[in-house]
MIFI-435979 format. One record per residue (C-alpha): residue in one letter; chain; y negated, z negated, x; residue number from 1. Coordinates in steps of 0.001 Angstrom, whole numbers. Each point is the difference from the previous one (the first is absolute). Last residue first. Layout:
! residues N
A | A | Y | Z | X | NUM $
...
//
This chain:
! residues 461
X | A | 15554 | -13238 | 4113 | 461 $
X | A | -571 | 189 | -4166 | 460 $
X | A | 1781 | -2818 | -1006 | 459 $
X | A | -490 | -1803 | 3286 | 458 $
X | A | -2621 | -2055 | -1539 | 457 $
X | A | 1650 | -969 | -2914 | 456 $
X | A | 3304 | -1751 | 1603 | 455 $
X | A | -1004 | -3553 | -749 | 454 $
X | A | 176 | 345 | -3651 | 453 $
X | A | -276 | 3409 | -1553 | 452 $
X | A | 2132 | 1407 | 2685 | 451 $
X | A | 2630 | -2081 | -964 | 450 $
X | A | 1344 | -1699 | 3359 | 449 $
X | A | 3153 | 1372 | 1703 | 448 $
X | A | 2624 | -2510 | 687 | 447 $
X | A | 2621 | 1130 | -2284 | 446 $
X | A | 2439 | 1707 | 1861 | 445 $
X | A | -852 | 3374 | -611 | 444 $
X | A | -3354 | -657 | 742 | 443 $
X | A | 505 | -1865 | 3388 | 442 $
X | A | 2112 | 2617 | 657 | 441 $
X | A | -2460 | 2994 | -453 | 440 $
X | A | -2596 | -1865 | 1001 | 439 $
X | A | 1611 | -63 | 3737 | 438 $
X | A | 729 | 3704 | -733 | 437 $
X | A | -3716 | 669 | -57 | 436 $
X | A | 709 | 4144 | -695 | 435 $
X | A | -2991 | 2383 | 730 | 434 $
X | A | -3208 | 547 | -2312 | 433 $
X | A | 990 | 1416 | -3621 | 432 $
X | A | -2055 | 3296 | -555 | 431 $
X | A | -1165 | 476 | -3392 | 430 $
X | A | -178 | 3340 | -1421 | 429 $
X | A | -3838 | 1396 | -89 | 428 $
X | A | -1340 | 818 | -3830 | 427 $
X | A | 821 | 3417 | -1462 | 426 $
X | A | -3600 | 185 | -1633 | 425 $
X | A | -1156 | -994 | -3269 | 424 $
X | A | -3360 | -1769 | -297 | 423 $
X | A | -1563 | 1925 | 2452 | 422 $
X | A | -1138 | -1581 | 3284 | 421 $
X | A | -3983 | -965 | 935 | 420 $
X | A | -400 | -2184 | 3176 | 419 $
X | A | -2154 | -2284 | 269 | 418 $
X | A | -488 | -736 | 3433 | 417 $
X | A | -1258 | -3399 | 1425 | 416 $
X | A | 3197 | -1986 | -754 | 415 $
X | A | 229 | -2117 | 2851 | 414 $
X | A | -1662 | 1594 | 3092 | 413 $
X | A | 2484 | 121 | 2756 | 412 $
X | A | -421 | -341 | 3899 | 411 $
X | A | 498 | 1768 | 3306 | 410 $
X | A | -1848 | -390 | 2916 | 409 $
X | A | 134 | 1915 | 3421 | 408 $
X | A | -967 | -1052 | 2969 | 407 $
X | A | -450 | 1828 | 1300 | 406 $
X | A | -2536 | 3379 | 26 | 405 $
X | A | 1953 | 2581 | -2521 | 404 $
X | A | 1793 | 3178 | 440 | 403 $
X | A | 685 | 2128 | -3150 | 402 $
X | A | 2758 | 2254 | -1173 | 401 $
X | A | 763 | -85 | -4462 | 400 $
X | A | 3534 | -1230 | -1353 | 399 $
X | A | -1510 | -2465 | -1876 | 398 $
X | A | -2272 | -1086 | 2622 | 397 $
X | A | 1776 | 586 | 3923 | 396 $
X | A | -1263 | -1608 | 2379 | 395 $
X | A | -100 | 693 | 3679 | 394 $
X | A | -1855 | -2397 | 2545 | 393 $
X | A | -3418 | 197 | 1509 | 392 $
X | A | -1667 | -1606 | 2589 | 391 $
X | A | 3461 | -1636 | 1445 | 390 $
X | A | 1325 | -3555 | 623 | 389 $
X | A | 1225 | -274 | -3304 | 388 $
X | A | -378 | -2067 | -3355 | 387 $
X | A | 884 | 208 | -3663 | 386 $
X | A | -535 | -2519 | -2150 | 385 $
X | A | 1373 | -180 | -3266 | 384 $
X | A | -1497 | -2183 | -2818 | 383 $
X | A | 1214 | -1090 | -3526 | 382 $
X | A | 3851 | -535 | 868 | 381 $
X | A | 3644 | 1695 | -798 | 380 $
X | A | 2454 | -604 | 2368 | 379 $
X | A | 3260 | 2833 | 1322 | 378 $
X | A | 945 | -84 | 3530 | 377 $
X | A | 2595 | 2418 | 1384 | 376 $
X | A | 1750 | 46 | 3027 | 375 $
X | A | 2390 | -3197 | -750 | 374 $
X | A | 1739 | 1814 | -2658 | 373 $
X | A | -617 | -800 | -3422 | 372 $
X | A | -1339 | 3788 | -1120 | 371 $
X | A | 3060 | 1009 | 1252 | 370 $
X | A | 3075 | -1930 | 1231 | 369 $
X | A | 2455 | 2399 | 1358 | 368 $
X | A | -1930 | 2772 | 1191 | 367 $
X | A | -2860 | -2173 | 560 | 366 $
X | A | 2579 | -1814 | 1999 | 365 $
X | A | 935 | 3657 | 2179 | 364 $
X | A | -4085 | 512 | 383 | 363 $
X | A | 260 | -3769 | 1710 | 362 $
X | A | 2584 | 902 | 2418 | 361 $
X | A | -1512 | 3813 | 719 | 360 $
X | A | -3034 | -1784 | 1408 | 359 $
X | A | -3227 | -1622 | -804 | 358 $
X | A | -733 | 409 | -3374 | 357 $
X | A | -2990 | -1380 | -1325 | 356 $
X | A | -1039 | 824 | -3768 | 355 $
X | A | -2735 | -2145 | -1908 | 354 $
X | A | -488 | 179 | -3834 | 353 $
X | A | -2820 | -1993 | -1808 | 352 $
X | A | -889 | 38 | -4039 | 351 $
X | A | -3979 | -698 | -752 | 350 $
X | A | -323 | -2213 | -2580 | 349 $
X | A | -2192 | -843 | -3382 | 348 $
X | A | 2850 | 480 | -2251 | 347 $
X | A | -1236 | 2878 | -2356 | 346 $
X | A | 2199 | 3538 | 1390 | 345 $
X | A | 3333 | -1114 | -1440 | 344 $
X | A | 3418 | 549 | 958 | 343 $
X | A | -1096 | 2087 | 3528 | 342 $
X | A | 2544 | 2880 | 634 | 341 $
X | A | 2203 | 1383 | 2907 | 340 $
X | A | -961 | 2725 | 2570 | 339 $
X | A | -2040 | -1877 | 2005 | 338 $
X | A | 1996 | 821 | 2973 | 337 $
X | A | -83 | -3611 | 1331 | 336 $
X | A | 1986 | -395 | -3150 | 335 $
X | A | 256 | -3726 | 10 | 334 $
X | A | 776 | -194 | -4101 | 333 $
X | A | -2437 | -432 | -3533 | 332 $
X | A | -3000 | 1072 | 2057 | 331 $
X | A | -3046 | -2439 | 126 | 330 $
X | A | -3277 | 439 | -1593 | 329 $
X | A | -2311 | 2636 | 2129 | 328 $
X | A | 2241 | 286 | 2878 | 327 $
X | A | -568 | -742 | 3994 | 326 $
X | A | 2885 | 2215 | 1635 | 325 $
X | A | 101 | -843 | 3550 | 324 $
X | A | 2631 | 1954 | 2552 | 323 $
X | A | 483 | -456 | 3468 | 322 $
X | A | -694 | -3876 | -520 | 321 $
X | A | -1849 | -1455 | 3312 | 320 $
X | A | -578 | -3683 | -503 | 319 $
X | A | 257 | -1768 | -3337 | 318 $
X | A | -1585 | -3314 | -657 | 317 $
X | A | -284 | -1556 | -3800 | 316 $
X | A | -3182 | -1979 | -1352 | 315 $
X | A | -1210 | 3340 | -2206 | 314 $
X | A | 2355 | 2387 | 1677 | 313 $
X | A | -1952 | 455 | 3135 | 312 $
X | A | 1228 | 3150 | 2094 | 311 $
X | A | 173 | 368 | 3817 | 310 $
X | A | 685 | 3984 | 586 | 309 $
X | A | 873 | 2091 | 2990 | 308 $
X | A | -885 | 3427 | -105 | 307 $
X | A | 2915 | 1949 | 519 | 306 $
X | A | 215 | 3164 | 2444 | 305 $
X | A | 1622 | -2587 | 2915 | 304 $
X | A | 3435 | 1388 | -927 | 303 $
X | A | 2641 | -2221 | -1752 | 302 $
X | A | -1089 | 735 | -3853 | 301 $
X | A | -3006 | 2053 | 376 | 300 $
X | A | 898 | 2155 | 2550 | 299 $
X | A | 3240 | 861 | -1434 | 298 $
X | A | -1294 | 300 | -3190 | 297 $
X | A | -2437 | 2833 | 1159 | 296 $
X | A | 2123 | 3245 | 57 | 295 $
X | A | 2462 | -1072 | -3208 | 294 $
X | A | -3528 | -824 | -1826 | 293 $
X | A | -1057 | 3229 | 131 | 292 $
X | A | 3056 | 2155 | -580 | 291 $
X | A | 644 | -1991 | -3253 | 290 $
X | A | -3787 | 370 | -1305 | 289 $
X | A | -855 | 3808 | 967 | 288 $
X | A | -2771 | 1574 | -2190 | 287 $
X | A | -2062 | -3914 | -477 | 286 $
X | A | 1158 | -1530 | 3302 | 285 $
X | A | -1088 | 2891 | 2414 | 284 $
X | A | -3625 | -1413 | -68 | 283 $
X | A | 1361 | -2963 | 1321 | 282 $
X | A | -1218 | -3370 | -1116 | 281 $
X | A | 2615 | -83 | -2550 | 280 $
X | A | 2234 | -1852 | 2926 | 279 $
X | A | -2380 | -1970 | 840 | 278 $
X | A | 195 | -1403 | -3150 | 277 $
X | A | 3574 | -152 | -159 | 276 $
X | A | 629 | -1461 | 2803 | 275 $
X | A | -2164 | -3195 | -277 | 274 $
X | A | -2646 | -873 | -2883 | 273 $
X | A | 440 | 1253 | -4036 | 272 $
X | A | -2114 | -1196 | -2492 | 271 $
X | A | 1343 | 837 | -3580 | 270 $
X | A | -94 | -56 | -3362 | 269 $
X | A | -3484 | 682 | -1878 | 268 $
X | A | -2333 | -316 | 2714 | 267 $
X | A | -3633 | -843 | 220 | 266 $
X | A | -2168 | 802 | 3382 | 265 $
X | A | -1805 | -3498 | 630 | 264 $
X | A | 1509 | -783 | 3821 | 263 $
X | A | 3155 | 711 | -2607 | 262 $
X | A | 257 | -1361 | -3045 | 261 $
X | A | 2370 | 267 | -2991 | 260 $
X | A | -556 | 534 | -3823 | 259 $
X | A | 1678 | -2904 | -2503 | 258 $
X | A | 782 | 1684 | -3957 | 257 $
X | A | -1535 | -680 | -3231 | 256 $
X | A | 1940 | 2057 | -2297 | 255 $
X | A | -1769 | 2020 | -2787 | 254 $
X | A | 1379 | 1641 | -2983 | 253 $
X | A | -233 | 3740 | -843 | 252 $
X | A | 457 | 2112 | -2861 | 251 $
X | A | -2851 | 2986 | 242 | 250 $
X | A | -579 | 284 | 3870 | 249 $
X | A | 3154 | -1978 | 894 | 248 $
X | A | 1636 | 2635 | -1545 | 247 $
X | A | -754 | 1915 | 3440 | 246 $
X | A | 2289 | -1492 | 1566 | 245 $
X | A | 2406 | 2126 | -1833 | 244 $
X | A | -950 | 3389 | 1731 | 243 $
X | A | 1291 | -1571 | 3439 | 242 $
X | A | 3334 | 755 | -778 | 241 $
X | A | 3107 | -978 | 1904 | 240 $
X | A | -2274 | -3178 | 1098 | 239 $
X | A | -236 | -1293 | -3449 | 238 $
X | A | -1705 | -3430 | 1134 | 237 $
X | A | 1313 | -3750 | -53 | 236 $
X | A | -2980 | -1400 | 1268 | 235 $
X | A | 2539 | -68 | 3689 | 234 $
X | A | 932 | 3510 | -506 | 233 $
X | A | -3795 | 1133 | 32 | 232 $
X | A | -693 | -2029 | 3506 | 231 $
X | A | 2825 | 1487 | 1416 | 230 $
X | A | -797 | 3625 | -914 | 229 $
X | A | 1694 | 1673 | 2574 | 228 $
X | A | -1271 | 3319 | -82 | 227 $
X | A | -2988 | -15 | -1589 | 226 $
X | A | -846 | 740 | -3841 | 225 $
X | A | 860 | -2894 | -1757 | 224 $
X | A | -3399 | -424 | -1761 | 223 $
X | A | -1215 | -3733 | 433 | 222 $
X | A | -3390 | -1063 | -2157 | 221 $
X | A | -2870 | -2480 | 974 | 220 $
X | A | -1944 | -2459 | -2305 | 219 $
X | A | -3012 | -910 | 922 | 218 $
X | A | -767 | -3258 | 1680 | 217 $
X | A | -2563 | 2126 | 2469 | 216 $
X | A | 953 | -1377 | 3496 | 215 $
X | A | 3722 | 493 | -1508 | 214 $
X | A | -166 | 3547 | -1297 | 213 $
X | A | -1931 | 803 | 3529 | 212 $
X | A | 3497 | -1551 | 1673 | 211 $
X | A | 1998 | 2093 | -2213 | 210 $
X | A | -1385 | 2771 | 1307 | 209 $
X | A | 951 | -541 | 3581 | 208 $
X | A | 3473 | -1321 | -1044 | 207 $
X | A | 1125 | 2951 | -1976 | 206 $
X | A | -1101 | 2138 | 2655 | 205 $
X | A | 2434 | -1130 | 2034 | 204 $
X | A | 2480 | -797 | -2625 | 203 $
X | A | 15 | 4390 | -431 | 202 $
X | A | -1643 | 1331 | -2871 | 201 $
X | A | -1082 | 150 | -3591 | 200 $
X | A | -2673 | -2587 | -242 | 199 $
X | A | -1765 | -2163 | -2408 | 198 $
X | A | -3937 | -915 | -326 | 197 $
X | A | -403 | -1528 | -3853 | 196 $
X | A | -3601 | -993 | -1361 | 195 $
X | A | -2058 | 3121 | 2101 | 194 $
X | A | -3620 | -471 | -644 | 193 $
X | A | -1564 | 2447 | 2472 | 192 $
X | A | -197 | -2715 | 2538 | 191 $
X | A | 3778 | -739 | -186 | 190 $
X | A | 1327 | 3718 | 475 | 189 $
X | A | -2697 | 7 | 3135 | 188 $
X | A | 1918 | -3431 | 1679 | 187 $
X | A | 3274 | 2029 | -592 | 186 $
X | A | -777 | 3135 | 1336 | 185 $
X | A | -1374 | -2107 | 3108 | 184 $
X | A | 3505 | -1834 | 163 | 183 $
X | A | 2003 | 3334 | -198 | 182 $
X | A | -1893 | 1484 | 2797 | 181 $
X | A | 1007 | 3936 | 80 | 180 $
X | A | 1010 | 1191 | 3364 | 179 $
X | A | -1792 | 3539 | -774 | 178 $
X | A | 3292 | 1813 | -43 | 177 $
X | A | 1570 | -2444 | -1752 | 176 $
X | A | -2369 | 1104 | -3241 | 175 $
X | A | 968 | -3419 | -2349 | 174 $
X | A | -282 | 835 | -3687 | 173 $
X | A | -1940 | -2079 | -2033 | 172 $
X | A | 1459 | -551 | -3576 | 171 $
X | A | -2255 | -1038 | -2625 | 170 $
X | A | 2214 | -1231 | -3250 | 169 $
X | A | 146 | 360 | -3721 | 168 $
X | A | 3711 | 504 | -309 | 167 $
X | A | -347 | 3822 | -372 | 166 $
X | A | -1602 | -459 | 3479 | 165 $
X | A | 2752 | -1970 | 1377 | 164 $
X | A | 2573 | 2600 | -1177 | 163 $
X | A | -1726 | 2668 | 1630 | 162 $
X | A | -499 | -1633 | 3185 | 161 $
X | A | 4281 | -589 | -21 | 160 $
X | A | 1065 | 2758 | -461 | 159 $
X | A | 3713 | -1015 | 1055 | 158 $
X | A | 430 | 2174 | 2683 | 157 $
X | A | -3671 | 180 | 957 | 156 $
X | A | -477 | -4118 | 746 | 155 $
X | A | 3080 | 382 | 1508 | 154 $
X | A | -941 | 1693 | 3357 | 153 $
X | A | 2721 | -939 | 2276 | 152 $
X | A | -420 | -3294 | -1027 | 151 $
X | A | -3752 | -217 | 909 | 150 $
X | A | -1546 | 3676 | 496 | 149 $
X | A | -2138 | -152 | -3019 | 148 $
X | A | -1297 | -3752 | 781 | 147 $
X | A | -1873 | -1320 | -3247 | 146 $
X | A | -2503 | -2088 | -1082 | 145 $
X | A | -156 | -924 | -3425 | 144 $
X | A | -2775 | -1285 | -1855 | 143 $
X | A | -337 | -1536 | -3675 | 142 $
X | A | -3175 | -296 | -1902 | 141 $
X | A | 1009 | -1547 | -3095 | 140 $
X | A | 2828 | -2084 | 1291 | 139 $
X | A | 2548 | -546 | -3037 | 138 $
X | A | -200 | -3927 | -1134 | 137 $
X | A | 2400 | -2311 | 1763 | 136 $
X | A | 3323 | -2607 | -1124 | 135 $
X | A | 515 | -2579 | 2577 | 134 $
X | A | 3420 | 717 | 2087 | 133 $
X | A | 1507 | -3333 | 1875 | 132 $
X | A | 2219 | 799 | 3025 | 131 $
X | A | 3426 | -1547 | -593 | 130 $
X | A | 1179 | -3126 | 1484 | 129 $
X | A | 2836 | 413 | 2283 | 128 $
X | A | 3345 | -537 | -677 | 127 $
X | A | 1534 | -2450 | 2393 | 126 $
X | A | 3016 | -1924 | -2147 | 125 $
X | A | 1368 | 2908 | -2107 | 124 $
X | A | -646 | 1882 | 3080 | 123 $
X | A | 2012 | -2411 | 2544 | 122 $
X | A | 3276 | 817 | -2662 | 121 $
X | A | -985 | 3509 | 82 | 120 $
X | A | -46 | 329 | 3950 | 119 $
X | A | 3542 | -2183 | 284 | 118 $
X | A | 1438 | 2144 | -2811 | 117 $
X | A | -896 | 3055 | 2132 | 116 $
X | A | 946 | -1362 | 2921 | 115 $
X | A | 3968 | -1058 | -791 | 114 $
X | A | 216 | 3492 | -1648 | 113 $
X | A | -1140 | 1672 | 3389 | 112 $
X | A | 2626 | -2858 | 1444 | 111 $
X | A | 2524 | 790 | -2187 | 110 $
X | A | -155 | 4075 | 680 | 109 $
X | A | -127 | -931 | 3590 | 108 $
X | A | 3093 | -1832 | 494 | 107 $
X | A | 2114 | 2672 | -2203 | 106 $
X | A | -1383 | 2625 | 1568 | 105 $
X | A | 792 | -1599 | 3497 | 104 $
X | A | 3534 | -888 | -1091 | 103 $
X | A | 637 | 3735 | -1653 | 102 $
X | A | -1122 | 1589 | 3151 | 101 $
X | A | 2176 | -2300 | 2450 | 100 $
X | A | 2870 | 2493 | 85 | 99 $
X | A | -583 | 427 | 3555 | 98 $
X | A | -397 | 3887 | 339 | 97 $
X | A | -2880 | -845 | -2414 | 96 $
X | A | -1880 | -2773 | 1594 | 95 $
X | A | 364 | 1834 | 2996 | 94 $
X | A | -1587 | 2276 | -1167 | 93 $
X | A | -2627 | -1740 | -1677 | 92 $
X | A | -870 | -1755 | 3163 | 91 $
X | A | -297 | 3164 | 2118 | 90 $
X | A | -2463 | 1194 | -2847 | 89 $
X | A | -2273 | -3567 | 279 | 88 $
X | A | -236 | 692 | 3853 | 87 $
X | A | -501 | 4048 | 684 | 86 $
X | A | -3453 | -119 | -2130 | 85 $
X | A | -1683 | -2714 | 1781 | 84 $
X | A | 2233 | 378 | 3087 | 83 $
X | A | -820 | 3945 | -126 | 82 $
X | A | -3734 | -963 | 43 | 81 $
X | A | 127 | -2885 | 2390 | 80 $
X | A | 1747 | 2710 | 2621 | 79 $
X | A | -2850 | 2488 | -912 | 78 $
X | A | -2792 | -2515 | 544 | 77 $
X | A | 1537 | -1360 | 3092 | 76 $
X | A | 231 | 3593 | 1412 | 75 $
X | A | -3669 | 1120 | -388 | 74 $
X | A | -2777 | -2511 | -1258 | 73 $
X | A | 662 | -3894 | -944 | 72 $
X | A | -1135 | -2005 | -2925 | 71 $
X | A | 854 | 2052 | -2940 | 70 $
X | A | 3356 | 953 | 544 | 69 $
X | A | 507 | -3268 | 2080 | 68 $
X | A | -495 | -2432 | -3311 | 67 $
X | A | 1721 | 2620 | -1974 | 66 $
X | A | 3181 | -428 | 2187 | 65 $
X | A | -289 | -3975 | -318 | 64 $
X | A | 55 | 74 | -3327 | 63 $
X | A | 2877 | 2330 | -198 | 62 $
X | A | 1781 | -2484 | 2627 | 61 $
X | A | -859 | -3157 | -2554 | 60 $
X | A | 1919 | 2225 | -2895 | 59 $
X | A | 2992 | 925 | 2234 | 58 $
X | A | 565 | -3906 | 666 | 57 $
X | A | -7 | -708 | -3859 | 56 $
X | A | 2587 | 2757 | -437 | 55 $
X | A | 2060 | -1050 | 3107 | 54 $
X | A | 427 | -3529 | -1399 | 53 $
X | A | 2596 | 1694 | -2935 | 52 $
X | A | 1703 | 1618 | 3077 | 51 $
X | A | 127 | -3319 | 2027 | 50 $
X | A | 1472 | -1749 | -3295 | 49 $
X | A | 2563 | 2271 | -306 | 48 $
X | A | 2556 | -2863 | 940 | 47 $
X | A | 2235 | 509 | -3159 | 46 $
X | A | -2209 | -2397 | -2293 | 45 $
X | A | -2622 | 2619 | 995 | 44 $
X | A | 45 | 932 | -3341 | 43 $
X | A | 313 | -2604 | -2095 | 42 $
X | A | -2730 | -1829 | 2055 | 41 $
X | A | -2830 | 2773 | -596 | 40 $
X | A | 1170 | 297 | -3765 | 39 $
X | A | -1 | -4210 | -482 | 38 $
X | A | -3406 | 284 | 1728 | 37 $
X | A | -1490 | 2816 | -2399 | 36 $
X | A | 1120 | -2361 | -2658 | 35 $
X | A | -1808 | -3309 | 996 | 34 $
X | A | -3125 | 2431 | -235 | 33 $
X | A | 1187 | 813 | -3405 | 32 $
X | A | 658 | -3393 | -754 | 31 $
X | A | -3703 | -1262 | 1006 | 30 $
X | A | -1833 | 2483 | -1535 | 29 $
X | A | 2449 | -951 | -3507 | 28 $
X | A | -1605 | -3183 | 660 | 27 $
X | A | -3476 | 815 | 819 | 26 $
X | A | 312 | 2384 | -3431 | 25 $
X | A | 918 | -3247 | -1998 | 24 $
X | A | -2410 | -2416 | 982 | 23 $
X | A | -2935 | 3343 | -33 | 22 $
X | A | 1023 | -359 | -3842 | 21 $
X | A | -103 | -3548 | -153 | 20 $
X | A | -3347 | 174 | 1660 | 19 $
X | A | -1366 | 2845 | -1902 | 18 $
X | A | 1307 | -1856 | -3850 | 17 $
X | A | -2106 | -2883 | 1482 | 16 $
X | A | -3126 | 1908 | 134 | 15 $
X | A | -1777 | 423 | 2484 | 14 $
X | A | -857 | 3394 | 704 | 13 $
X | A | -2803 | 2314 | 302 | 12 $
X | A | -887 | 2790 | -1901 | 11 $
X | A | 1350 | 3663 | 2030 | 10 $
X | A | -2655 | 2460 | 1221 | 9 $
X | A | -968 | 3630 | -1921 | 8 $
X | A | -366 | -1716 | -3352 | 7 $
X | A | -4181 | -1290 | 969 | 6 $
X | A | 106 | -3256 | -1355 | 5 $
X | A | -3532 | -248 | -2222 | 4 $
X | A | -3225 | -1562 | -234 | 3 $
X | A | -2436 | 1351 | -2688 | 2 $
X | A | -3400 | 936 | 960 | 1 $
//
């Protein structure tokens, strides 16, 4: 088979037209940032300075308010509520009644131009390394499984059984009401000579079958039909229509992709320990996901309702994290939310995110600071370790409830899964990771290696 760069991620860099070009965009980063200064000092250069400060200072308290909306009951949630929403509109105001307006749009229209050239400077310099494609033969004896209820029931609004049987395929529709075994369907679709097993549902179920794909070195198939689709947007899937995954059927290439493990359950993006996976413990969770979690956050963040954790991050310590997202590949940014997106699915790592905030002060710097602020933790490693001093703690698999015997070990499989992709799909934008301002300067200045010299192996960090 013939090796290919799959056009949904960018080539790499390193060449010296990049560097003179990222040369040039650190620079103009650099005067736009020194331009947002020049704006703040203009205008307070009649002693506003307090009011400018005031903006910064109404921030941290909106932090702080959401940190007590969702860790306390009764009247400290409702006071941390209006602060959270009470705050940033007070500081408009009296941005407005002061004249200050223009100076703070000013200030922040450089310094959103001041990042952007500072993110696409770093790119020219960090692009990853695309996943490789190798050309594939149509499956003879394809076989879909598929959830009719997934998505809100998407595998009827876009028909898709009858398009996968006009494309040659088995599909094997899951009866919920008999609480189907997607893994068993999957071992049977193998012994009766299935040569492609592919799914049309949630990441959940993704994961399961994927796994059996794996064991068997077939190739396995992703239909966009759940409701996030994380897995789908990271190959680069059509997730507005499902339908076109099915090219893959007739014009596909394949993509040889890592497949996580948990306690020897596979998963596909993510293992989730702490709040939020006690959280979708509750049967309530599923019909009633904002009311739930505002009636047991309290108890989980400052209450005694948390199960304490002590996790191993290969060699690395960390004691007690509320939240622990354990990712198959690491996420481009520290969103403990797992809400951003993983460059590339192929490096061989797991990606690590650990949350502890202790008080209103340190939800006002996350505020400020973000994913850099002391309550967050961000590594990537081979092993995770989870331990506790409890029979069974709550996990949550790709979005899926379970409670497992500690501790609790989480790895990667290098590129087990094949996955098959069609050739031409919309492809996932790339996702620069946050702003080194340190390189930054040392690149607009000069003093940053070429990344096809000494800087090659963080071309792709």
């Amino acid at each position: 088979m013939k090796a290919t760069r799959t056009s949904s991620e960018p080539t790499p860099g390193g060449t010296r037209r990049d560097v003179l070009s990222a040369r040039a965009l650190a620079r103009l980063a650099l005067l736009c940032v020194a331009g947002s200064v020049a704006a703040v000092v203009a205008g307070a250069g009649s002693g506003r300075w307090l009011v400018l400060m005031l903006g910064l200072a109404g921030l941290a308290v909106a932090g702080a308010g959401i940190w007590w909306a969702l860790a306390h009951r009764g009247a400290a949630r409702l006071l941390g509520a209006l602060l959270a929403l009470a705050a940033p509109v007070g500081v408009l105001v009296l941005y407005a009644v002061s004249g200050l307006w223009v100076v703070a749009v000013a200030a922040l229209a450089s310094w959103g131009a001041g990042l952007a050239c500072a993110r696409s400077a770093l790119r020219r310099l960090r692009k990853p390394h695309g996943m490789h494609t190798r050309s594939a033969r149509p499956p003879r004896r394809p076989v879909l499984i598929m959830n009719p209820r997934s998505g809100g029931g998407k595998v009827g609004q876009y028909n898709l059984v009858e398009r996968a049987e006009a494309l040659g395929a088995r599909v094997v529709l899951l009866d919920l009401d008999t609480n189907p075994d997607p893994v068993a369907l999957a071992r049977q679709a193998v012994a009766e000579g299935a040569d492609l097993l592919g799914v049309a549902g949630g990441d959940g179920t993704q994961a399961l079958v994927a796994g059996v794909a794996a064991e068997h070195r077939l190739p396995f198939m992703v239909v966009s039909a759940g409701t996030r689709n994380h897995f789908a947007m990271d190959l680069g899937l059509d997730r507005d229509d499902p339908a076109n995954c099915l090219d893959a059927l007739s014009d596909g290439v394949e993509l040889r992709v890592d497949l996580g493990d948990v306690e020897g359950r596979p998963f596909v993006n993510t293992v989730s320990f702490g709040a939020y996976a006690e959280i979708v413990q509750s049967p309530e969770y599923r019909d009633a996901k904002a009311a739930t979690a505002l009636d047991q956050l309290p108890d989980l963040l400052v209450g005694e309702g948390a199960t304490s954790l002590d996790v191993r991050v290969d060699d690395e310590r960390m004691h007690d994290p509320q939240t622990l997202l354990v990712s198959n590949n690491p996420y481009a940014r520290a969103d403990p939310l797992g809400g951003g997106r993983r460059p590339r699915l192929d490096a061989g790592r797991l990606g690590v995110i650990a949350v502890r905030v202790e008080g209103a002060a340190q939800a006002a710097e996350l505020a400020l600071r973000g994913e850099r602020a002391s309550s967050i933790t961000a590594l990537k490693a081979r092993r995770v370790v989870v331990e506790a001093d409890e029979q069974l703690i709550p996990v949550a698999v790709d979005g899926e409830a379970l409670t497992l015997p500690p501790p609790v070990v989480c790895t990667v499989r290098p590129g087990v899964l094949r996955v098959r992709v069609p050739r031409h799909r919309p492809g996932a934008p790339y996702v620069a990771p946050s702003v080194d301002w340190r390189r930054v300067v040392r690149l607009a200045f000069g003093r940053t290696p070429l990344p096809f010299r000494k800087n090659q192996e963080q071309s792709d960090a």
